[in-house]
C-alpha positions in Angstrom: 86.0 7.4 -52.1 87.0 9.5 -55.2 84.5 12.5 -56.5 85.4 10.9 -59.8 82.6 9.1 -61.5 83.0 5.1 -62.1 82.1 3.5 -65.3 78.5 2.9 -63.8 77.5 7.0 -64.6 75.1 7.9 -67.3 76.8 9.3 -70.4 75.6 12.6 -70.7 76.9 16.0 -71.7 79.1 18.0 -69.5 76.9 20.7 -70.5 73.9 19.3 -69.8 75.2 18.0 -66.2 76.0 21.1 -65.2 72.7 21.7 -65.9 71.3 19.4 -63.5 73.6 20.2 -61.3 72.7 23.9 -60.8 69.2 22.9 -60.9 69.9 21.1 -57.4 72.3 23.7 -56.4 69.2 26.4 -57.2 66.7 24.0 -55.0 68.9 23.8 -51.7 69.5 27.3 -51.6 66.0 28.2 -52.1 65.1 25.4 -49.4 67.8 25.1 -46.9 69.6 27.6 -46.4 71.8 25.6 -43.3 72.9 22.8 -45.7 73.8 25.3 -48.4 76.4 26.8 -46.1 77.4 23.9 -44.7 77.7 22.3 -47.7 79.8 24.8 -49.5 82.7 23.6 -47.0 82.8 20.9 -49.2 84.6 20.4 -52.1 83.4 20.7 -55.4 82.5 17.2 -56.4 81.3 16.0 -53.0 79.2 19.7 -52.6 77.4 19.4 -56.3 76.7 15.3 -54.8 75.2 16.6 -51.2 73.3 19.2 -53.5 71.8 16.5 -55.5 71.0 14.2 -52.4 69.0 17.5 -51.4 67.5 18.0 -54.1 65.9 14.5 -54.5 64.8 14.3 -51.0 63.0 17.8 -51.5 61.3 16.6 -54.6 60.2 13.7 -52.7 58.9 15.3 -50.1 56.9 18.2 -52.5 55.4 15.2 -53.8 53.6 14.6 -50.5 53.1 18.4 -49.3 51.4 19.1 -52.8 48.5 17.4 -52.0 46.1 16.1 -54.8 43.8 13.9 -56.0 46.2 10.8 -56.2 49.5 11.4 -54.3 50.0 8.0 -54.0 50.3 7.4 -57.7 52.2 11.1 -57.8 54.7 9.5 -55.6 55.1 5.9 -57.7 56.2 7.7 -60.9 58.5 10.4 -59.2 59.9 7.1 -57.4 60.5 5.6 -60.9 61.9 8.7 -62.2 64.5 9.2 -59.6 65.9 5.9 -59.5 66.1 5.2 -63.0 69.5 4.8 -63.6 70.1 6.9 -66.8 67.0 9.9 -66.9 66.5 11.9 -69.8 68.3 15.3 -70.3 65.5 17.5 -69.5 64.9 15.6 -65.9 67.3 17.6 -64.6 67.1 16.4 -60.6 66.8 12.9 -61.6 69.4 13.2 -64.0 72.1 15.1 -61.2 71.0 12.0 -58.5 71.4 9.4 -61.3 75.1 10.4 -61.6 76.0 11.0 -57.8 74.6 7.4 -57.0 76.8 5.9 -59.6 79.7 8.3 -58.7 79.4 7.4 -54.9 77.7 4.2 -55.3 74.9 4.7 -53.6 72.7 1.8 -52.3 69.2 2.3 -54.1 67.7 0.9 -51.5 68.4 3.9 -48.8 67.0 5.9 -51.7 63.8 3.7 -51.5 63.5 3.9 -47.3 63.4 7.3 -48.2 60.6 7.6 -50.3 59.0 5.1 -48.7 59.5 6.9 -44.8 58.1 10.0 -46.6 55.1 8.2 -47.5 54.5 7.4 -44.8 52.5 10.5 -43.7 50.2 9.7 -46.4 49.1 7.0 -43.7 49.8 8.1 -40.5 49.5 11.6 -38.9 49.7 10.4 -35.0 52.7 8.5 -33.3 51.9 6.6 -30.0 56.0 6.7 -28.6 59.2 7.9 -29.2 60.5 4.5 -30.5 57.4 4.8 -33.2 58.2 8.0 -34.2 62.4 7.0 -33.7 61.2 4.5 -37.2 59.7 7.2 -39.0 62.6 9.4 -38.1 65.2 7.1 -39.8 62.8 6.4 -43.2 63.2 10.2 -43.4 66.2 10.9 -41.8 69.0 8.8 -40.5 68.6 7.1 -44.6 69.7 11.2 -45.8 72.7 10.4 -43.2 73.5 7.1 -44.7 73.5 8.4 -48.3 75.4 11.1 -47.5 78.4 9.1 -45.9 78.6 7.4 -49.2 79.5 10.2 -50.9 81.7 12.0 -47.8 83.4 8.2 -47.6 83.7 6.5 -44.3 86.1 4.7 -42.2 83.2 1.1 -42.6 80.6 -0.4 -40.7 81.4 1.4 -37.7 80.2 4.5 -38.8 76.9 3.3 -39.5 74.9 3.8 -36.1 76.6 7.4 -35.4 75.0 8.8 -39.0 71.5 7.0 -37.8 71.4 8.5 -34.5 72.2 12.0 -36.4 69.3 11.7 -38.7 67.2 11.5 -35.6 68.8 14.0 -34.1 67.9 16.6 -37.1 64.9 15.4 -38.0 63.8 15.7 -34.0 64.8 19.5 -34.7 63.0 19.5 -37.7 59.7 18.4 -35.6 60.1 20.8 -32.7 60.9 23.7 -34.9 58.1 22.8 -36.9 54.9 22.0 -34.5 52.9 24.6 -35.6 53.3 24.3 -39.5 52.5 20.4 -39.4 49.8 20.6 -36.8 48.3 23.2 -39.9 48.6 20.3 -42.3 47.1 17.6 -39.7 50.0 16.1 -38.5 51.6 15.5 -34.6 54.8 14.0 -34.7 55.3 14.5 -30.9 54.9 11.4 -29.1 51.3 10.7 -28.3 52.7 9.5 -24.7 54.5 12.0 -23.7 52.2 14.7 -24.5 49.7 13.2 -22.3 52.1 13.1 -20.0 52.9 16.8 -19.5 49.1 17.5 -20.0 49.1 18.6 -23.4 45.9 18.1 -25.7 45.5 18.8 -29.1 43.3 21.2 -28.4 46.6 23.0 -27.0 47.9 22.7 -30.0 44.8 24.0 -32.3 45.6 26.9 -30.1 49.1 27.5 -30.0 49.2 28.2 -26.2 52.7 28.1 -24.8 52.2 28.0 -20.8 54.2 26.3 -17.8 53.3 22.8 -19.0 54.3 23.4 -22.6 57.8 24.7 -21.9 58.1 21.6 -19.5 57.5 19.3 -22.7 59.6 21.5 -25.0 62.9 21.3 -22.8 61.9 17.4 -22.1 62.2 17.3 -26.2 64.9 19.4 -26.6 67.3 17.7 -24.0 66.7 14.2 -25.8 67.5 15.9 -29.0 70.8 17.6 -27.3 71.6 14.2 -26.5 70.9 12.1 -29.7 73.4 14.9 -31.3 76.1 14.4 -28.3 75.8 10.9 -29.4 76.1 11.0 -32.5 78.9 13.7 -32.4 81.7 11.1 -32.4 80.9 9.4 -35.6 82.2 12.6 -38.0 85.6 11.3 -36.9 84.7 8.2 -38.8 84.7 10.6 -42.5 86.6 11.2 -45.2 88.7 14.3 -43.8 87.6 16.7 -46.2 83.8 16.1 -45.5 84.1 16.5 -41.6 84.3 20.2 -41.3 80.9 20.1 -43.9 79.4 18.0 -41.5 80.1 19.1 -38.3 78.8 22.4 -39.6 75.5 21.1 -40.7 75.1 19.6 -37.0 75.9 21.9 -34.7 74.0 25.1 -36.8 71.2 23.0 -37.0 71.5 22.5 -33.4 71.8 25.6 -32.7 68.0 25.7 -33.9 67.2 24.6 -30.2 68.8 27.4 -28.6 66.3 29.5 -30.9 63.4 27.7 -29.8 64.7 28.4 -26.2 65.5 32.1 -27.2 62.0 32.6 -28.2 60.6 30.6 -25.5 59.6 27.9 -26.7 56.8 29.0 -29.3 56.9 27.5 -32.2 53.6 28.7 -33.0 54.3 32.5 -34.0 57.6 32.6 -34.3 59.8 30.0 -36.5 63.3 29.5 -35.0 66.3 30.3 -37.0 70.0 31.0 -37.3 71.0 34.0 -39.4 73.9 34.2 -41.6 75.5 36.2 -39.1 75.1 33.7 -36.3 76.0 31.2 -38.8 79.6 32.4 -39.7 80.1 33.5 -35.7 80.1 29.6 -35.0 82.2 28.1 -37.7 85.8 28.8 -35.5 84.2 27.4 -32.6 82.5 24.2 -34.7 86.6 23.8 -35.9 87.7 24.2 -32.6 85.3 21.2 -31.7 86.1 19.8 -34.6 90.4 19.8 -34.1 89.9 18.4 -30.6 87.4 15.5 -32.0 90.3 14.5 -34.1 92.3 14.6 -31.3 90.6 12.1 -29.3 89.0 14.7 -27.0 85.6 16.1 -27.2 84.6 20.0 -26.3 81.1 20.2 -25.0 78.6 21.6 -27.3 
């Protein structure tokens, strides 16, 4: 699909679209640094879109970390705001996500599962499998994966289940990386099941002790998550050319995030797990290579 916008864009200013644009540009670099890299592989009209598709999902998700008195009602009126389909000038977020839906025509309802798989720890702080937390992981995830095809384009329907199986995949990152942090804001996201079934309590957690039986859950996790991304792998093929390289980047240096966790092993308690700019750039000629031989109807292991 062309970067060009359709008829269905807001008329606005160029001016005041650039605006909005570097507004979102300013948010994922602040936020994410992995996607910021990976996303400047892109080019320009696709990278300001994947910008804005950040930026809305961070705002939604402040929304929910803020706190308050009444997040639910906090949540409502961001929700109207960023799907109104022509925002006022000075809502500079909405404004920059208004114009990349219409650009890319982007379902509003994967815009919705999003805000409405982010509420969804306003409710629920606990998750009793990994098939219950596999939902929660697509409301927040695999529907980033689906918007973001739009505006890479796609081959069709085909494409569909690769992009929800790499939302899980991230977002499963996300959660391991991220233990600590979230058990500090009251929430487990690892599987109430198979916590139990390594022997780990939340009174472990409280603690932060990383022992025998901790490690034993962490590469458990971790090899499920290598897998989900081996799966999912495949399904960059399925892009627009000039988004795959973007994407392939944004996979394998995020999972690279597991061989952190492993580096530092396996606490996520004291020590957050990251990939420098130097590591970064020392993977993109291999993440080609993987890349070129994809293409070529082979696959190099990860």
């Amino acid at each position: 699909m062309s970067g060009s916008c359709t008829a269905f864009c807001p008329e606005v200013e160029p001016a005041v679209l650039d605006r909005a644009f570097a507004r979102c540009d300013a948010i994922t670099r602040e936020h994410s640094k992995t996607f910021y890299f990976a996303s400047a592989l892109l080019p320009k009209a696709k990278r300001r879109g994947a910008r804005a598709l950040y930026a809305f999902c961070r705002e939604t998700d402040d929304v929910v970390d803020r706190g308050g008195n009444d997040i639910a009602r906090c949540l409502e009126q961001w929700r109207r705001r960023a799907l109104a389909p022509a925002p006022p000038p000075d809502d500079l977020v909405p404004l920059a996500w208004a114009h990349t839906r219409a650009a890319y025509r982007i379902p509003d309802r994967l815009a919705e599962q999003l805000i409405e798989g982010v509420a969804r720890d306003l409710s629920q702080t606990r998750y009793r499998d990994f098939s219950q937390l596999a939902e929660y992981c697509y409301g927040v995830a695999s529907t980033v994966g689906l918007m973001s095809m739009h505006i890479m384009g796609f081959a069709g329907p085909e494409a569909i289940p690769y992009a929800v199986k790499m939302g899980v995949a991230l977002q499963m990152t996300n959660i391991l990386r991220d233990v600590g942090e979230d058990w500090q804001r009251g929430r487990v996201y690892l599987p109430e099941d198979e916590l139990a079934r390594f022997g780990i309590s939340e009174s472990d957690l409280a603690a932060g002790r990383v022992d025998d039986r901790w490690r034993r859950l962490m590469r458990f996790q971790i090899e499920r998550t290598h897998r989900l991304y081996d799966e999912s792998w495949p399904g960059i093929a399925l892009l627009h050319r000039d988004g795959q390289f973007s994407i392939a980047a944004a996979a394998d240096l995020y999972r690279a995030i597991l061989g952190a966790i492993e580096i530092n092993r396996y606490d996520v308690f004291r020590r957050r797990a990251h990939i420098g700019l130097i590591g970064k750039l020392m993977r993109l000629p291999r993440i080609r290579r993987r890349l070129r031989s994809l293409r070529n109807g082979r696959l190099i292991p990860y």
